[in-house]
C-alpha positions as CSV (number, residue, x, y, z in Angstrom):
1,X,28.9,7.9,10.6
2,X,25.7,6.0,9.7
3,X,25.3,5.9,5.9
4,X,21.9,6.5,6.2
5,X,22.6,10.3,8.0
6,X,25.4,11.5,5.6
7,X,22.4,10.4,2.7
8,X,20.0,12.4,4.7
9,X,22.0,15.5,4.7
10,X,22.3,15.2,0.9
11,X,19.0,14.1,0.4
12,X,17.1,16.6,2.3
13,X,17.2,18.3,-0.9
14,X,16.4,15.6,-3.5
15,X,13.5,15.5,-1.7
16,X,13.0,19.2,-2.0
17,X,12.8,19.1,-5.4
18,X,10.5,16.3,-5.8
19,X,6.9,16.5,-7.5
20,X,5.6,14.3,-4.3
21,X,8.7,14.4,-2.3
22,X,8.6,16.8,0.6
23,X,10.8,18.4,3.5
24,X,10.5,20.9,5.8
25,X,13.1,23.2,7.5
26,X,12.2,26.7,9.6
27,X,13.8,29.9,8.5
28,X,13.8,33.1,9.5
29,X,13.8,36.0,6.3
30,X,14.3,36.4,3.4
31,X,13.8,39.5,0.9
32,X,14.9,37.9,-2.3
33,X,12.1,38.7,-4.9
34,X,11.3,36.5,-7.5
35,X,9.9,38.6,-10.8
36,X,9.6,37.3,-14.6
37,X,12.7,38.2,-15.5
38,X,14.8,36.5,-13.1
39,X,14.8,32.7,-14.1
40,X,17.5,31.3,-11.5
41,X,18.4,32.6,-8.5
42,X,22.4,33.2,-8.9
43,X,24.4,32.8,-11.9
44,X,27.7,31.0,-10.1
45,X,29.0,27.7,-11.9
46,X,28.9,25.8,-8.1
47,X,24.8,26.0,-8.0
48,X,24.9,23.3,-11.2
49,X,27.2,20.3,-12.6
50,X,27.0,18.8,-15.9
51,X,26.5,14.9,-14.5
52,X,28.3,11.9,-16.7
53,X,25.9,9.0,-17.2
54,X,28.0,6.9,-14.7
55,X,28.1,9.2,-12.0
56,X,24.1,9.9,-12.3
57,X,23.4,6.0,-12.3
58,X,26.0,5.0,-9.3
59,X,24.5,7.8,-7.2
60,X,20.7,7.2,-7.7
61,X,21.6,3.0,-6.9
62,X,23.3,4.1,-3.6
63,X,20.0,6.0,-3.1
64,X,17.8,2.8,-3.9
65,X,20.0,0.6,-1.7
66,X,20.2,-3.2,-3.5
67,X,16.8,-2.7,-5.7
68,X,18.0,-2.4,-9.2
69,X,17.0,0.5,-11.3
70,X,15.6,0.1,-14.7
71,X,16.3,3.1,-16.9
72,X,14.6,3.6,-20.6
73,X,17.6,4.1,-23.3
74,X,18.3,7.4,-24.7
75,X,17.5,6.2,-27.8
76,X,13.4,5.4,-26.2
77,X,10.7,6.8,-28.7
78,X,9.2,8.6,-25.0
79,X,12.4,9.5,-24.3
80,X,13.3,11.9,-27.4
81,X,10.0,13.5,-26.5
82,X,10.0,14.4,-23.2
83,X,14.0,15.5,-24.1
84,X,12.1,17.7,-27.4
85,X,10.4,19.4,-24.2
86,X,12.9,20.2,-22.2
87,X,15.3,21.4,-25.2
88,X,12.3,23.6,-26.1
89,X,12.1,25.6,-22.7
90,X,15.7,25.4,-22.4
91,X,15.6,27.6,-25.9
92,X,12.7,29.9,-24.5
93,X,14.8,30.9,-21.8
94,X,18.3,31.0,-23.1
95,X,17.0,33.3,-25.7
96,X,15.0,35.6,-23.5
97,X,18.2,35.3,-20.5
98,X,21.3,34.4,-22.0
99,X,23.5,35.9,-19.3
100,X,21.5,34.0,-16.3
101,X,22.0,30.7,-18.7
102,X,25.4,30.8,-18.7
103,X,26.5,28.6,-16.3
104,X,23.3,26.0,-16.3
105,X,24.2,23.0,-18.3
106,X,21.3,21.9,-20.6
107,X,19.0,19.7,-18.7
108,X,18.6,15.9,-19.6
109,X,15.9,13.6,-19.2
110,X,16.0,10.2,-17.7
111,X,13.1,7.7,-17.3
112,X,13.1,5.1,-14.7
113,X,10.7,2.1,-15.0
114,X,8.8,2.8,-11.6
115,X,4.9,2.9,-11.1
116,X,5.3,5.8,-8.8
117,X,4.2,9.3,-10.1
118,X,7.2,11.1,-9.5
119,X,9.6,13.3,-11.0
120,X,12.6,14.9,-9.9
121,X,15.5,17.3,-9.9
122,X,18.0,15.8,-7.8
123,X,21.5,16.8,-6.2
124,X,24.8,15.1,-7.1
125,X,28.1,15.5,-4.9
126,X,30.7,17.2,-6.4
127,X,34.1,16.8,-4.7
128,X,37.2,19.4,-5.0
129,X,41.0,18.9,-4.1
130,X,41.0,21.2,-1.5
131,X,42.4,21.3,1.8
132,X,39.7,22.0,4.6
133,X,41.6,23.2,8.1
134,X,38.8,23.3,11.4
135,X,40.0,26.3,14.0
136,X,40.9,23.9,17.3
137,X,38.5,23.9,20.3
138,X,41.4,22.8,22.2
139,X,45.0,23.8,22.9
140,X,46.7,22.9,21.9
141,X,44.7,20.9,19.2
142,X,44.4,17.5,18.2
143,X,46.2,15.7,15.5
144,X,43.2,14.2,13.7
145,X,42.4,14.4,9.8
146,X,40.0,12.7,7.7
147,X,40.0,11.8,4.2
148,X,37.2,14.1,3.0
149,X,34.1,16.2,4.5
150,X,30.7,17.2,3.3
151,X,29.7,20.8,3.9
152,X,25.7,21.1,3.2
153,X,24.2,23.6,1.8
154,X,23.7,25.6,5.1
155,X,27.6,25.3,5.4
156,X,27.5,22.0,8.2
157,X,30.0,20.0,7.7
158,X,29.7,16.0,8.1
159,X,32.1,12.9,7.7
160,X,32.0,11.9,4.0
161,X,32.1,8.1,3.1
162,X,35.0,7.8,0.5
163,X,32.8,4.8,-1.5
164,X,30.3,7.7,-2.5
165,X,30.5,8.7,-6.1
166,X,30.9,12.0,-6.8
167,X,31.7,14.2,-9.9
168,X,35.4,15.7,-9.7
169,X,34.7,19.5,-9.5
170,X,37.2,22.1,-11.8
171,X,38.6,24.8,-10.8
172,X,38.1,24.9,-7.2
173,X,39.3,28.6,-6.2
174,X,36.8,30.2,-9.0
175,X,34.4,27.9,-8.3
176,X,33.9,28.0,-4.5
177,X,34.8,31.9,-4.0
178,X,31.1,32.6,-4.5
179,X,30.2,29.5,-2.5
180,X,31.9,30.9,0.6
181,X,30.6,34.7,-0.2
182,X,27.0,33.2,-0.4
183,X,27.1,31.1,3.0
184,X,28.9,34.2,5.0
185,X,26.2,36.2,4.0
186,X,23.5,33.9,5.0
187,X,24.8,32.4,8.6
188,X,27.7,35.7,9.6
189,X,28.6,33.8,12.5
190,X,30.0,31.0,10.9
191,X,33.2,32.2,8.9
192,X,34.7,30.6,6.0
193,X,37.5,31.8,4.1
194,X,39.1,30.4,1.1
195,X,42.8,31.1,0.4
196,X,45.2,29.8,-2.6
197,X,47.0,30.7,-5.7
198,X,44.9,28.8,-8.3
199,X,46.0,25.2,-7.6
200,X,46.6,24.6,-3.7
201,X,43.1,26.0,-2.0
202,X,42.2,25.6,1.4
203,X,38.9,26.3,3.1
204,X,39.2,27.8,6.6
205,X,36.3,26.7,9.1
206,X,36.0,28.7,12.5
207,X,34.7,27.1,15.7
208,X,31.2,28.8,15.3
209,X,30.5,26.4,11.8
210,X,28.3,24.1,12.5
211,X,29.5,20.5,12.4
212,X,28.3,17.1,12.9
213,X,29.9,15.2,16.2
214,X,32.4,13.0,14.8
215,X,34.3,15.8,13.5
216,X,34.5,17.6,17.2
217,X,38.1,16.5,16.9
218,X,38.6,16.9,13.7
219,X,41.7,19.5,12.7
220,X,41.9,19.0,9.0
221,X,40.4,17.5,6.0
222,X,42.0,16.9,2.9
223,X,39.0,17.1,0.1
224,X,35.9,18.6,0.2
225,X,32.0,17.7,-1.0
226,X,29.6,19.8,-2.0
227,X,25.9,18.8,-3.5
228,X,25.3,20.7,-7.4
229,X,22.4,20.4,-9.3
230,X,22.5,17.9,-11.8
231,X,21.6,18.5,-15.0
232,X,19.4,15.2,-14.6
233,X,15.8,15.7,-14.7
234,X,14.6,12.3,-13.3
235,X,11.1,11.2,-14.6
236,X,9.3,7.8,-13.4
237,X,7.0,5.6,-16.2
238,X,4.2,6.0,-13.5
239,X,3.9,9.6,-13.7
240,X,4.0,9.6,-17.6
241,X,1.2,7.3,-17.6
242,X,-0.8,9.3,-15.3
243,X,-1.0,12.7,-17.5
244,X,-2.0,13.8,-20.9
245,X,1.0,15.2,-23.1
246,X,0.3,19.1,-22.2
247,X,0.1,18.1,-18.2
248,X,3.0,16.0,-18.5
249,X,4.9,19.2,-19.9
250,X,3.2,21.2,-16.7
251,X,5.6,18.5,-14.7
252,X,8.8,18.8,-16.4
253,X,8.2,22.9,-16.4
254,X,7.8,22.4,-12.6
255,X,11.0,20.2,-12.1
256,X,13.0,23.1,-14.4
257,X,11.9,25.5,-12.0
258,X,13.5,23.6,-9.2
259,X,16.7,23.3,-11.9
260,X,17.1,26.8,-12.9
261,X,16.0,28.0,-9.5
262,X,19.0,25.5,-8.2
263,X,16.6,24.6,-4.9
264,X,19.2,22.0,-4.2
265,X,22.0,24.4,-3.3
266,X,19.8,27.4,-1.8
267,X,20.1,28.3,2.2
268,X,17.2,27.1,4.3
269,X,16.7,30.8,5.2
270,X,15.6,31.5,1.6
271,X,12.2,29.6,2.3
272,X,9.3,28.5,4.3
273,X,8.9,31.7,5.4
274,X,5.4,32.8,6.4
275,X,3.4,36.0,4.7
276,X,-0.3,37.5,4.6
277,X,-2.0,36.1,2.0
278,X,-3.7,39.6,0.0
279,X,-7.4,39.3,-1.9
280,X,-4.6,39.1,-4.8
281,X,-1.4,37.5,-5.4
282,X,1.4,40.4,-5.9
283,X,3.8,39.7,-9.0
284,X,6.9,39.7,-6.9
285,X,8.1,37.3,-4.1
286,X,6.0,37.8,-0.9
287,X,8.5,38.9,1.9
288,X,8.5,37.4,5.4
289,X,6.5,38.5,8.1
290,X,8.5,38.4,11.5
291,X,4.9,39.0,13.6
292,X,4.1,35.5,11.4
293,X,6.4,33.1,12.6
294,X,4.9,32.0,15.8
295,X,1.3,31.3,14.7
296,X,2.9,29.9,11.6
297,X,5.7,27.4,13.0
298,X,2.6,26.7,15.3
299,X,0.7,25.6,12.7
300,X,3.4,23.7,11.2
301,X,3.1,21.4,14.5
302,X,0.0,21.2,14.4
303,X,-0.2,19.7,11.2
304,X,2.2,17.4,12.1
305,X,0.3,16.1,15.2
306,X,-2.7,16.4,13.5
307,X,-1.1,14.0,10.5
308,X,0.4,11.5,13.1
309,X,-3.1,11.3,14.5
310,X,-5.3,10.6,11.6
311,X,-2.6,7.7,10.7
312,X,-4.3,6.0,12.9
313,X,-8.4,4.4,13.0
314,X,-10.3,5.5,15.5
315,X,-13.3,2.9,16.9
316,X,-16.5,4.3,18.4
317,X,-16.7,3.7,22.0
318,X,-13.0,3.3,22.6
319,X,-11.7,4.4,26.2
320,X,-7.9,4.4,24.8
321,X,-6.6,6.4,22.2
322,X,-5.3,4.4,19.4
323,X,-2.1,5.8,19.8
324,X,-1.9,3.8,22.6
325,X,-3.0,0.6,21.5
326,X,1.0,-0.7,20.7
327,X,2.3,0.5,24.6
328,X,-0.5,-0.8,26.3
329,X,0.1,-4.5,24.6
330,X,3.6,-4.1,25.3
331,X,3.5,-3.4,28.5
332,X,0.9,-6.8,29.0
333,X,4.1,-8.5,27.5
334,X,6.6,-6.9,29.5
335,X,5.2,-6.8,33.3
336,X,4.2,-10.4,32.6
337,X,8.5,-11.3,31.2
338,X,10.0,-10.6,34.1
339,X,8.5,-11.9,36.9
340,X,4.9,-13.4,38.6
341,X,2.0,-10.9,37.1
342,X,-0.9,-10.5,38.5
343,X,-3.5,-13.1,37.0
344,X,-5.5,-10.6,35.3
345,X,-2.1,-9.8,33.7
346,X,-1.4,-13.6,32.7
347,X,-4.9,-13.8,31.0
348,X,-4.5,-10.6,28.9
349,X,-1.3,-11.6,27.6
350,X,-2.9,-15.1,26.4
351,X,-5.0,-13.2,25.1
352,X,-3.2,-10.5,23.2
353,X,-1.2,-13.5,22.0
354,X,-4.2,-15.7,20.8
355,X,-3.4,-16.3,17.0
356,X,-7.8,-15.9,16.5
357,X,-6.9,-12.6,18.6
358,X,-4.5,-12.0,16.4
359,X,-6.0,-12.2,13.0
360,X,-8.9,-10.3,14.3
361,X,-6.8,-7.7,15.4
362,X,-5.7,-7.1,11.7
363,X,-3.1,-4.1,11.3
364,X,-5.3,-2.6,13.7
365,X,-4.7,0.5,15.2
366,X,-3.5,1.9,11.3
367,X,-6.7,0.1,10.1
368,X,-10.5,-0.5,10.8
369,X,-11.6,-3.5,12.6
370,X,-15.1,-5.0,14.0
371,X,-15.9,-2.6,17.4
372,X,-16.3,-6.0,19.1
373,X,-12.9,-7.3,18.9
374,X,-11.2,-4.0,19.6
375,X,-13.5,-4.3,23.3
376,X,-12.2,-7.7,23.8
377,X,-9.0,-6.2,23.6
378,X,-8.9,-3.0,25.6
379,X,-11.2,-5.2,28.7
380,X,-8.5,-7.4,29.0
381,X,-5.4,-4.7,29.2
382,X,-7.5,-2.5,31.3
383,X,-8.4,-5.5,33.6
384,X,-3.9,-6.1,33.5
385,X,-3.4,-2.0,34.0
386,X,-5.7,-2.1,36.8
387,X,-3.1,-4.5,38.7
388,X,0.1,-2.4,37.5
389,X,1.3,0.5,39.8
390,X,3.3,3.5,37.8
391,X,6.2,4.8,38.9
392,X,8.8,7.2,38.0
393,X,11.0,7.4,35.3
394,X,14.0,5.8,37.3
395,X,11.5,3.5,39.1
396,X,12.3,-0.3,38.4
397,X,10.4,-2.3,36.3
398,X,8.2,-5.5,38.1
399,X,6.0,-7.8,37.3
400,X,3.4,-4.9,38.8
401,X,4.9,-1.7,38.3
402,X,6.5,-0.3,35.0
403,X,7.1,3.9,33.9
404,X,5.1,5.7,31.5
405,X,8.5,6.4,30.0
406,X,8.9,2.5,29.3
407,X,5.2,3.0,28.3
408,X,6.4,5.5,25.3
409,X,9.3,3.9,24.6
410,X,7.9,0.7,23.6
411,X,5.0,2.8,21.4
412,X,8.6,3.1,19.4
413,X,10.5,0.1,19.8
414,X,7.6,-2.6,20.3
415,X,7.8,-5.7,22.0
416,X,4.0,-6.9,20.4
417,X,1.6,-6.2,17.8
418,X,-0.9,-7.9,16.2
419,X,0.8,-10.6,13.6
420,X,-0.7,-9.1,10.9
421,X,0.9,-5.9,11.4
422,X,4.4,-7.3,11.6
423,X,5.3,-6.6,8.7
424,X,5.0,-2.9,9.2
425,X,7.6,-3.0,11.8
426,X,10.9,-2.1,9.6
427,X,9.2,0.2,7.2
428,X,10.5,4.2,7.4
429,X,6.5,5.2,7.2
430,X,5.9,3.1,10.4
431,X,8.8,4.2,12.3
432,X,8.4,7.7,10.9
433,X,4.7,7.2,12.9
434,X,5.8,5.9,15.8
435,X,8.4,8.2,16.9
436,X,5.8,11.2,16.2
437,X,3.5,9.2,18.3
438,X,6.3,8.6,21.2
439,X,7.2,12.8,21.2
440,X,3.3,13.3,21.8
441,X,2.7,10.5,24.7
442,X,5.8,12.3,25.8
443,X,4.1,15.6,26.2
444,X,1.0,13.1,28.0
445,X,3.1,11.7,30.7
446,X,0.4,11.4,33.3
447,X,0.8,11.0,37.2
448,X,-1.4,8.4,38.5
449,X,-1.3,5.7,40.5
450,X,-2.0,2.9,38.2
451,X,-1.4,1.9,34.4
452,X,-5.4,1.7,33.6
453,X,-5.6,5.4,35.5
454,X,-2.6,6.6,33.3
455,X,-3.3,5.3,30.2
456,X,-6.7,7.4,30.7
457,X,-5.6,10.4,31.7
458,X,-3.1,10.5,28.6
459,X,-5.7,9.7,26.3
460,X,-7.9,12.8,27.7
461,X,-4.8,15.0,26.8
462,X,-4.3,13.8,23.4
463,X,-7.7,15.1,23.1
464,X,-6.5,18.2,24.3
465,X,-3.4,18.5,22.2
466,X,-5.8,17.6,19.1
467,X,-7.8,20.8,19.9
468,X,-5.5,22.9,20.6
469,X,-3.7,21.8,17.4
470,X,-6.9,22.6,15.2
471,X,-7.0,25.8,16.7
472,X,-3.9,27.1,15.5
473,X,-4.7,25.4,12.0
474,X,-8.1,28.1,12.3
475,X,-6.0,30.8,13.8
476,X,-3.5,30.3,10.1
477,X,-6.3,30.2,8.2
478,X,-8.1,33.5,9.7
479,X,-4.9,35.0,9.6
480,X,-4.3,34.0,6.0
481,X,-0.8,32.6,6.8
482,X,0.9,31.8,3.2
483,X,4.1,29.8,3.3
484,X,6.9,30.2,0.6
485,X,8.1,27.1,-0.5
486,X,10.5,26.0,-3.1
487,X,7.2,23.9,-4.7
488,X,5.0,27.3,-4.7
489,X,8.4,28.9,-6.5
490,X,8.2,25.9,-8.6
491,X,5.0,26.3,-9.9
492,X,5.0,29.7,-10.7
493,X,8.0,29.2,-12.8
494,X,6.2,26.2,-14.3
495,X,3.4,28.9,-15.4
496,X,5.6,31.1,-16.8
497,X,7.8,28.5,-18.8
498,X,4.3,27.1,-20.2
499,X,3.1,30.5,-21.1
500,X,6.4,30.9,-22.8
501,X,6.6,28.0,-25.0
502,X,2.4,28.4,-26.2
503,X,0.9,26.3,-23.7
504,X,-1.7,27.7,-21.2
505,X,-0.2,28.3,-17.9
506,X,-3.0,27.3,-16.3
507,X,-1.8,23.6,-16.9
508,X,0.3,23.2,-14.0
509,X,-3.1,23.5,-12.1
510,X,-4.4,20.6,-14.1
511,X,-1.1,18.5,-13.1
512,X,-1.8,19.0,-9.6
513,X,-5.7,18.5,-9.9
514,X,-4.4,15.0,-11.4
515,X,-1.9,14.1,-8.9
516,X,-4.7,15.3,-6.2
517,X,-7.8,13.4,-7.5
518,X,-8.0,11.2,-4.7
519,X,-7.2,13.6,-2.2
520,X,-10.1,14.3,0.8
521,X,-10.9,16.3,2.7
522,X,-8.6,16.4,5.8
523,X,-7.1,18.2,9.1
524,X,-10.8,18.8,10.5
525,X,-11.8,20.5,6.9
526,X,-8.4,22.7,6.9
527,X,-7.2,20.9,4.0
528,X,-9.4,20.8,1.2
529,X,-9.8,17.5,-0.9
530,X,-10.2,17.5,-4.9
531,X,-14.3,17.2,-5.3
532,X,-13.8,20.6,-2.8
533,X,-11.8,22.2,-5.1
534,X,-13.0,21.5,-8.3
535,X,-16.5,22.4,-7.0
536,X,-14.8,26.0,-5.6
537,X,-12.4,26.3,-8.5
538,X,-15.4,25.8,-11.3
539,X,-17.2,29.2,-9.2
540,X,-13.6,31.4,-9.4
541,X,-13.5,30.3,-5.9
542,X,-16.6,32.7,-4.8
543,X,-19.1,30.6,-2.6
544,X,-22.2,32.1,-1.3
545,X,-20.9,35.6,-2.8
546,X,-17.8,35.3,-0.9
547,X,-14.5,35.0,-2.3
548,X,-12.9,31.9,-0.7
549,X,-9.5,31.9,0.9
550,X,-8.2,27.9,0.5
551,X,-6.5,27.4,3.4
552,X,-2.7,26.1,3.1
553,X,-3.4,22.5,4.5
554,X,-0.1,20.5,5.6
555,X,1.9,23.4,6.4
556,X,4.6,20.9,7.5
557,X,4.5,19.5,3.9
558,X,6.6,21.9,0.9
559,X,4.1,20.9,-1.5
560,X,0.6,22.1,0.9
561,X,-2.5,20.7,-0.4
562,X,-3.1,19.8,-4.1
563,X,-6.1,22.4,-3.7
564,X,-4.1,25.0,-2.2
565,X,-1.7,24.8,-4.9
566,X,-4.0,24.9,-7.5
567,X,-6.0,27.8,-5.8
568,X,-2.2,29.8,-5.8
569,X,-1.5,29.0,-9.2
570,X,-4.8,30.6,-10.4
571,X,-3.5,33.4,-8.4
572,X,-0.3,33.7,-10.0
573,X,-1.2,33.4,-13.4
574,X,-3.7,36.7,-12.5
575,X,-0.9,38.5,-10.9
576,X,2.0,37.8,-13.7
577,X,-0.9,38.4,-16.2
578,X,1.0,35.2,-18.1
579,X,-0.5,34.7,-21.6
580,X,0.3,32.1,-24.1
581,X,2.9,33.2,-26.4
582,X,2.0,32.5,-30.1
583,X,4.6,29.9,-30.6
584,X,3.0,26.8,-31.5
585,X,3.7,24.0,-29.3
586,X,4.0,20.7,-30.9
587,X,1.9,18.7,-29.3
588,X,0.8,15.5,-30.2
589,X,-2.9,14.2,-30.7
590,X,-4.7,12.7,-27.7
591,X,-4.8,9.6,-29.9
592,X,-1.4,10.1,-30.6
593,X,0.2,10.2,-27.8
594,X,-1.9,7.2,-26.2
595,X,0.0,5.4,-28.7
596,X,3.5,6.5,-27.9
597,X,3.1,6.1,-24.4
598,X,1.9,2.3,-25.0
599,X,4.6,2.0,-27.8
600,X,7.4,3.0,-25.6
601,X,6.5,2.2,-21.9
602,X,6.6,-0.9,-20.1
C-alpha cells in the first residue's frame, strides 16, 4: 500500500483535532448528549496512550516526511507555562470528575518552532500482540498472512507498514474488549469478536468488515494497530505569537476538549450530523434530524463547488470559465503532438508557449492578470477549438479531434501551464483543486460538434451548477441547518474549562475572532467575514431589530466560519449559563508576557 493512504487513514483524525486542520466525513445519527458533567465521552483505557518522547517525535517526522522538526526543550521558560496551563485544567477537572479521569493520562505540552498558527491533539498507533483471523470469501480460503493490520476507528482494516512507530499496547484482552463492544454497536453489520485467556487474543473479522483491497485475500494477521490519543498536546511558535496569554489558554482549552473528548478514536457516526438551529442554544447535545440530511449533505457540496470555484480569478468579459483555462491549453498542446494541426492550431500553441506569453500569463487562472493578455489568450485557443471536432469518450485522439474526457483529464494531469505556475504543479493544494475541478467538468461533459462549441456550452453549466449550489447554501441557511462537529464540541468544552479555571468563557470567541481577522466575506455572503461579525457581534447579533441567524459557512469544513463559531459560542456560554469561577487565574501582565514570549521563542 501507498504510504501516503495508510497515513491518510490515520491522519484523518490528526486533522480532526486540529485548531485549522479540517476533515469531513457524513454520518447518519447520533443521540449521545453532551452536558457539563460529562467531560470525555467513554472512560475505556483504549480511547488514550501515555506517549514516550521517542515514539511522539518518530511519528510526527514520518508525518513531516524529510523536513526536520525543531522542538523547544522541556526545560523552555514558554514551555513550563503553557505546561502550568494545562496542569491547571487537568486539576479542575480531575477534582470535579475523578472517575471519568481515570484512564486519561495527564496531557503534555510540546512546542514546535513553526510560523503556522496551529495547535493540535494528535493520534499515535498503538500496536497489540494479537492474532487477527479475516472469515474467507473463498472455499476453501487462501493461505495468505501479513505481518500486521490497521483497523481505524470505524473498524476498516488496512495493510500496516512494519517501519511505522507505534507504542506497544498492554494488556490487550482488557484493553480491546470495549473496543470491539463500541464498534459492534456503532456499524452491527460488521462483527468482531475477541477471544483469549489473558495472554493469546485473537480478533475475529467477518466478511461484512470493511477492508481495504490488498487484504481481499488476506486470511490472517498476526498484530494489530489501533490509533489512541496521545497525551501530546502539540502547539506551533506561530500560534503563541499570534495571541495574548488568556486567548492562548482559550487554544489549549479547545485542543483538551478534543483530548478528553478522545475525537481521535470516536465513530464517524458520532458527528457532522445536521439539526435546527433554535432562537437559543439548548444546554445538551442537539440530536440529528433525519428530514435534515439531504438539504444538509447538499449543502456540504455546495460549499465544496462553491470553494473549488472561487480558487480561481475570474476576468470580466471572459467567454471561458477559468476552470477551463489549464484543458483548453492542453488540448492546443496535445492535438498539435501528434500529428498535422490545423494552422490556427499551430499558431496558438506558439503562442501559448511564447515565454512574453508566458510571463504575462502569471499563475493565472489562481491569480489576477491584465484583461488584455487573458483575450490574447482565449482568441487564439478558440481560433484552435474552432478547427477540433469532439468525439466520444472512446473516440481516438488526432491532430483535429480529441474527447471532452481527455479534456478533463488533462484539467488534472496537465500537459501546459503558464511557466510561472509551474511550480504549483506538485503541491497537495493544487492537486486538491484540480481534481475538484476535473469531478465538475465531469458533471459539464457537453455534446457538440466542436472543441470551441464544447468548451462553451460547459462553461454555461458551471454557471448553472454555481447557482444551483448557492441555492442550497440559502435553502441551509433558511432552514437554519446547524452541523455538529468535533470543533463546535471543542469549543464548548473550551468554555467550560475557561469558566472553570476563572477565565471568562467568552475567550475562546476572542481566539477565533483572532485566527479569523482576515477572514472575508465569502460563498456569495453565506459565510460571514470578521469586520461582518464584529460589527453583528458588538449589536448581540440584532440588526435592524432582528435577531441574526449567522449562517454556518463552509459546511464541508469541521471548523465552519470563524464567525459562525464565534456566534455559537456566544450561544453556548448563554445556554450552559458558564460563569467564571472565583479561582484566580495566574495570568501574566500584558507586558509580561510580551517579554516571555520574546525571551523564549525564536
Amino acid at each position: 500500500m501507498k504510504t501516503s493512504t495508510i497515513l491518510k487513514s490515520i491522519l484523518g483524525t490528526t486533522a480532526l483535532a486540529g485548531l485549522f486542520i479540517g476533515c469531513y466525513s457524513k454520518v447518519n445519527d447520533s443521540h449521545v448528549k453532551h452536558t457539563p458533567d460529562e467531560p470525555t465521552r467513554g472512560r475505556d483505557a483504549w480511547m488514550w496512550v501515555e506517549t514516550p518522547d521517542p515514539d511522539y517525535f518518530s511519528f510526527h517526522q514520518l508525518i513531516a516526511g524529510e523536513e526536520p522538526i525543531d522542538y523547544l526543550s522541556d526545560s523552555n521558560p514558554m514551555t513550563k507555562r503553557l505546561q502550568l496551563w494545562l496542569d491547571g485544567i487537568d486539576a479542575y477537572l480531575r477534582k470535579s470528575h475523578p472517575n471519568d479521569l481515570a484512564n486519561v493520562p495527564k496531557p503534555l505540552v510540546k512546542i514546535i518552532e513553526n510560523s503556522e498558527p496551529q495547535a493540535f491533539a494528535s493520534p499515535m498507533p498503538v500496536c497489540y500482540q494479537i492474532e487477527v483471523n479475516f472469515a474467507a470469501d473463498t472455499m476453501p480460503p487462501p493461505l495468505n498472512a501479513v505481518d500486521t493490520v490497521y483497523m481505524d476507528s470505524d473498524g476498516k482494516f488496512y495493510p500496516w507498514d512494519s517501519s511505522y512507530p507505534c507504542v506497544e499496547g498492554t494488556s490487550p484482552e482488557e484493553t480491546l474488549r470495549p473496543l470491539v463492544k463500541y464498534l459492534t454497536s456503532k456499524s452491527p453489520a460488521c462483527k468482531l469478536t475477541l477471544s483469549g485467556d489473558g495472554t493469546n487474543v485473537a480478533l475475529g473479522v467477518n466478511r461484512t468488515c470493511e477492508r481495504d483491497p490488498e487484504l481481499t485475500d488476506v486470511l490472517q494477521a498476526k498484530k494489530l494497530v489501533i490509533s489512541q490519543t496521545s497525551n501530546k498536546i502539540t502547539v506551533h511558535t506561530g500560534i503563541i505569537k499570534e495571541m495574548t496569554e488568556p486567548t492562548l489558554v482559550a487554544v489549549l482549552a479547545h485542543e483538551l476538549g478534543h483530548y478528553y473528548r478522545s475525537h481521535i478514536t470516536a465513530h464517524s457516526s458520532e458527528y457532522d450530523f445536521f439539526y435546527t438551529m433554535d432562537r437559543h442554544n439548548s444546554d445538551r447535545r442537539p440530536i440529528a434530524e433525519p428530514s435534515l440530511k439531504t438539504p444538509g449533505d447538499l449543502a456540504v457540496n455546495a460549499a465544496i463547488d462553491l470553494n473549488n470555484t472561487q480558487a480561481y480569478g475570474k476576468i470580466n468579459a471572459q467567454k471561458m470559465r477559468p476552470e477551463l483555462f489549464i484543458g483548453a491549453g492542453s488540448a492546443v498542446q496535445e492535438v498539435c503532438s501528434v500529428g498535422s494541426c490545423p494552422k490556427e492550431c499551430a499558431q496558438a500553441r506558439i503562442h501559448i508557449n511564447d515565454p512574453k506569453v508566458n510571463t504575462a500569463l502569471a499563475a493565472y487562472p489562481f491569480a489576477d492578470i491584465a484583461a488584455s493578455d487573458y483575450s490574447d489568450f482565449e482568441t487564439a485557443v478558440f481560433a484552435c477549438a474552432e478547427k477540433i471536432s469532439l468525439v466520444p469518450a472512446n473516440g481516438k485522439l488526432t491532430a483535429s479531434s480529441i474527447s471532452w474526457e481527455k479534456v478533463e483529464s488533462m484539467t488534472r494531469d496537465s500537459l501546459w501551464v503558464p511557466s510561472s505556475l509551474a511550480y504549483f504543479l506538485e503541491t497537495d493544494w493544487f492537486k486538491g483543486v484540480v481534481k475538484i475541478t476535473a469531478g465538475r467538468l465531469r458533471k459539464a461533459a457537453p455534446s457538440n460538434s466542436t472543441l470551441k462549441e464544447a468548451l462553451i456550452q460547459a462553461s454555461a453549466t458551471l454557471d448553472r451548477l454555481d447557482s444551483e449550489n448557492l441555492f442550497h447554501l440559502k435553502r441551509a441557511k433558511d432552514l437554519r441547518i446547524g452541523q455538529y462537529t468535533y470543533e463546535q464540541e471543542a469549543d464548548d468544552f473550551a468554555a467550560e474549562a475557561l469558566a472553570g479555571i476563572g477565565l471568562q468563557p467568552l475567550l475562546i470567541a476572542d481566539a477565533n475572532a483572532i485566527l479569523g481577522k482576515n477572514d472575508e466575506t465569502t460563498l456569495d455572503g453565506y459565510q460571514f467575514g470578521i469586520k461582518k461579525c464584529n460589527d453583528l457581534r458588538s449589536k448581540s447579533w440584532i440588526e435592524n431589530g432582528v435577531y441574526t441567524f449567522v449562517p454556518v459557512g463552509d459546511y464541508s469544513e469541521a471548523h465552519h466560519s470563524s464567525c459562525y463559531r464565534i456566534f455559537n459560542t456566544d450561544r453556548e456560554i448563554e445556554a450552559h449559563k458558564y460563569e467564571p469561577a472565583a479561582t484566580i487565574a495566574p495570568l501574566l501582565s500584558e507586558s509580561d508576557w510580551l517579554a516571555l514570549v520574546q525571551k523564549s521563542l525564536p
